[in-house]
C-alpha angles and dihedrals in degrees: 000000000000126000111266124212124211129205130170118220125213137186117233130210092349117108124264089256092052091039085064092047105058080035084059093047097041095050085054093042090057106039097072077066071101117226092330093079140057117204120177143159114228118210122254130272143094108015090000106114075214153318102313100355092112128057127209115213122196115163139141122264097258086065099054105088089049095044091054099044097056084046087059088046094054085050098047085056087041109044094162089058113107116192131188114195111196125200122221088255088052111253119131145212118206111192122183129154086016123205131199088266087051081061101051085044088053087046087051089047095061110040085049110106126242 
């Protein structure tokens, strides 16, 4: 089995409620990847803005490109939205206002190994 990687998403200066929108959107944005990709909503609590405003991906590395180009898409329709996307060793990743360089960084990002 490949190695999966695994990023949280969070939505930045947005409100909880809103945060939970564009969490709603994006996770449906992303499931049609197809098998290659998780995609959950993690309940509220400590270091969640709140219940379902933060999405968990865990997905394999032939997945990635296509995972991160659909990302940039949802930001191009929703140029307010501000992401942050955190690695398991902590790093991060914010993205607003993308271009098509934001996504290749955000490609980079995710093929890049922990």
């Amino acid at each position: 089995m490949p190695e999966s990687l695994s990023y949280e998403i969070q939505f930045e200066g947005v409100s909880a409620a809103q945060a939970g929108d564009f969490a709603k959107q994006l996770q449906a944005t992303l499931r049609d990847i197809g098998d290659g990709v998780e995609v959950k909503r993690p309940p509220g609590g400590e270091g969640h803005q709140d219940f379902g405003a933060t999405l968990i991906l865990i997905f394999g590395t032939p997945v990635a490109i296509a995972l991160a180009e659909r990302i940039g898409d949802w930001l191009k329709s929703h140029r307010t939205a501000t992401l942050t996307i955190k690695r398991k060793d902590g790093s991060e990743v914010a993205l607003t206002g993308v271009t098509n360089k934001d996504v290749a960084r955000l490609t980079d990002e995710f093929l890049r190994k922990s």
